[in-house]
N, C-alpha and C positions, 0 to 999 in steps of 0.2 A: 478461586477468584470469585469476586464480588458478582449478584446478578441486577440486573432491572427489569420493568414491567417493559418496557421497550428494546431491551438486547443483551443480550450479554456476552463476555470474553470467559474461554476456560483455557485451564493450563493443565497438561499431565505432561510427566515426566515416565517412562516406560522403563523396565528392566533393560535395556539393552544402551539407556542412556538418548534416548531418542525424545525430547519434548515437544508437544505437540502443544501450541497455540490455535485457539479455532476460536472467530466471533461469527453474532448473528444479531441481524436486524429484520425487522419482518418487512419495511422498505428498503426491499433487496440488499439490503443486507448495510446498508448508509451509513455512514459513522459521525454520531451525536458527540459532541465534548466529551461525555460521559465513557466512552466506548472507544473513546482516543485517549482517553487517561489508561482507562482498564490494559488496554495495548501495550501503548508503551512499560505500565507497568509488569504486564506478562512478558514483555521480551527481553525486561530486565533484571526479572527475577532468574525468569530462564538461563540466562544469560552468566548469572552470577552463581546458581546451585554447581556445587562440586561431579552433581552425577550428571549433567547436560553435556554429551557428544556434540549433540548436534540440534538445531530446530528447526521444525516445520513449521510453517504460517500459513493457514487455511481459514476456510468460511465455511458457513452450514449450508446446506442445501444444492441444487442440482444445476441452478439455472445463472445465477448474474456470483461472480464472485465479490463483487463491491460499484452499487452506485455512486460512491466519494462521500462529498461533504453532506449533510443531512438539510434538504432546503428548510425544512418544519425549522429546522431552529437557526436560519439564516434568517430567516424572515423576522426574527426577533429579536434581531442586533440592532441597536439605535444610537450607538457610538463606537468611536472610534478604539479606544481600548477596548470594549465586547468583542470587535469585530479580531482585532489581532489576537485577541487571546483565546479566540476559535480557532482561528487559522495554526496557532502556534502549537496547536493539539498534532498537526500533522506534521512541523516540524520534530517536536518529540518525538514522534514514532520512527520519524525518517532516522532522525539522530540516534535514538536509541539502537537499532540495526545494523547502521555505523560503527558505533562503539563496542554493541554486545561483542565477546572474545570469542563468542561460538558462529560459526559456519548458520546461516539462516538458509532454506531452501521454500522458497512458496511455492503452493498449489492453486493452478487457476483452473476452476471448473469452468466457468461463463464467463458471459463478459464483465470487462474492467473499464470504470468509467472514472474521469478526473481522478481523483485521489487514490481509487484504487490503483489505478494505472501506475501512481509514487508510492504503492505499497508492492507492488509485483518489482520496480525501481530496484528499491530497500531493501532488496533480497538479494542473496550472493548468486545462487541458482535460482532457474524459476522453471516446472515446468505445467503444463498448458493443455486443455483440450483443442480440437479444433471449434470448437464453441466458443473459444475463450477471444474472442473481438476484443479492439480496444476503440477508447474515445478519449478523445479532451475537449470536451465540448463548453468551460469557461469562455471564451470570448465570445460564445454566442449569448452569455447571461451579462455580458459587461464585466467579469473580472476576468481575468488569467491564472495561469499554471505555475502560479511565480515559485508558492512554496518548492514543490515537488521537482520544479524543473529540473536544478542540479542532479537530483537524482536521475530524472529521465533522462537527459543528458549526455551523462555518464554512461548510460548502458545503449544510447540508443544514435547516440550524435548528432550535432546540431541538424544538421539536412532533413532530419527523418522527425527530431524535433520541430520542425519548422512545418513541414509539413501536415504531423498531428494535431500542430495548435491553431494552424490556418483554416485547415478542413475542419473546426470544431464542430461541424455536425454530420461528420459522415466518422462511422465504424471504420476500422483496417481492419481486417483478418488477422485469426491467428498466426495465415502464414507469414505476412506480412509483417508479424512481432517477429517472430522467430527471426526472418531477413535479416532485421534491424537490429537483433542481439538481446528484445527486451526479453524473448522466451528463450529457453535453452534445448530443450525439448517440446515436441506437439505430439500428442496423442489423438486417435481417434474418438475413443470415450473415455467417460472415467476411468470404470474397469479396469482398462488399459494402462491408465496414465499413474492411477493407483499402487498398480502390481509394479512400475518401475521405478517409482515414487520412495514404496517399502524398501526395495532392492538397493537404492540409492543410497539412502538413510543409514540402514544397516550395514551397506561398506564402510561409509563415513565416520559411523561411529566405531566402525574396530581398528580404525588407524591410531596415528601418533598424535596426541591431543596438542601436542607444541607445537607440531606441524601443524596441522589446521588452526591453530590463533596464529602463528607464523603469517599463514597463508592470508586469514583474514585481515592481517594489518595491511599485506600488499595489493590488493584489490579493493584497498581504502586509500591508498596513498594519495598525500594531493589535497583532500577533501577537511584536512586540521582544522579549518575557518567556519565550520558549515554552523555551528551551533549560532554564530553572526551572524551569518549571513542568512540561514532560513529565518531566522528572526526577525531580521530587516525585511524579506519578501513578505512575512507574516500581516507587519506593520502594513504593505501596499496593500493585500489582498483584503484587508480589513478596514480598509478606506474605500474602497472602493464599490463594496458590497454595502454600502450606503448610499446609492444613487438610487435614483429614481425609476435611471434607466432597469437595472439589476434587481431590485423590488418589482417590480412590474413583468421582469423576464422570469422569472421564478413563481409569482404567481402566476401566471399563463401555464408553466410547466404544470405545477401540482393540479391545476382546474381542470389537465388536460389525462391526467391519470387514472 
């Protein structure tokens, strides 16, 4: 995969059939346009190679597994097509995971903020440190969760939805993901979460490959409309990251970093 001076997406694919996606940003790890293209196109390449079992979807480093949208380059949107076809970076990724035929399982080391939170979503399995916090703290910046929501949704139900997008500036605990269905497992540490992680991977990939895209269509069902429909949220979320109010909420944020 392609790199940049600001982050980048890799892809391997392992002897055992296990591909392994991993991006990195050096503000915790954010995801610019650029690193939402790269994404999606890792999990569809992944997705489509003949040797992919199965894939993992991870981040570099110890501490945040994804701060979301990249404010640096929110702040540089000055219309309304910019602003959606920002937004529509995180539709692709969601859709892309959707679609892919292979079994997706993410790794959350740290915490998961807005978009990541629709990236841990986007995953058929997810499992989790106890470190691994989550937030949707858009409506404290003047937009919403629009994209990603389906996906959070999905895994988590409206109630607990409602809840994460209300509280948009308080963390829930990992255990408190797990509750709610977005983690599947919690681990103490990495280490830990790691060594059950490999063990996982490697059942998965020595089963029945029809059986698992089998599997993967029916823990999609339902969801046929979503390339619409996240596109339409796209369209809101990129309107509305033109106000005054949300320019002014994002820079407070970064001044305060």
């Amino acid at each position: 995969m392609s790199a940049a001076n600001d982050g980048n997406v890799s892809l391997t694919i392992n002897q055992n059939g296990i591909a392994i996606i991993s991006f990195y940003h050096p503000a915790q790890n954010s995801l610019p346009t650029h690193l939402l293209d790269e994404l999606t196109e890792g999990i569809v390449e992944a997705g489509n190679d003949e040797q992919t079992r199965v894939i993992v979807l991870k981040s570099e480093g110890e501490r945040t597994f994804c701060a979301g949208a990249s404010f640096e380059e929110l702040l540089q949107i000055k219309d309304k097509q910019t602003g959606a076809e920002f937004f529509s970076g995180f539709a692709r990724v969601i859709n892309a995971c959707r679609k892919s035929p292979k079994i997706i399982i993410a790794r959350v080391q740290g915490k998961a903020v807005g978009g990541g939170v629709g990236l841990a979503a986007a995953a058929d399995y997810c499992l989790a440190t106890g470190a691994a916090s989550i937030k949707l703290s858009e409506l404290a910046i003047g937009i919403g969760p629009f994209v990603i929501s389906p996906a959070v949704i999905r895994k988590i139900g409206l109630p607990a939805f409602s809840q994460l997008t209300i509280r948009a500036v308080d963390f829930q605990t990992a255990a408190w993901a797990k509750e709610k269905g977005l983690y599947n497992e919690v681990y103490e540490d990495i280490g830990s979460m790691d060594t059950a992680l490999n063990a996982l991977a490697l059942r998965l990939a020595s089963y029945h490959l029809d059986a698992l895209t089998g599997l993967k269509q029916i823990l999609w069902e339902g969801t046929e409309n979503w390339d619409e429909l996240l596109a339409e949220r796209a369209a809101i979320s990129g309107e509305l990251v033109l106000s005054e109010f949300t320019q002014q909420a994002m820079r407070g944020f970064l001044s305060r970093k």
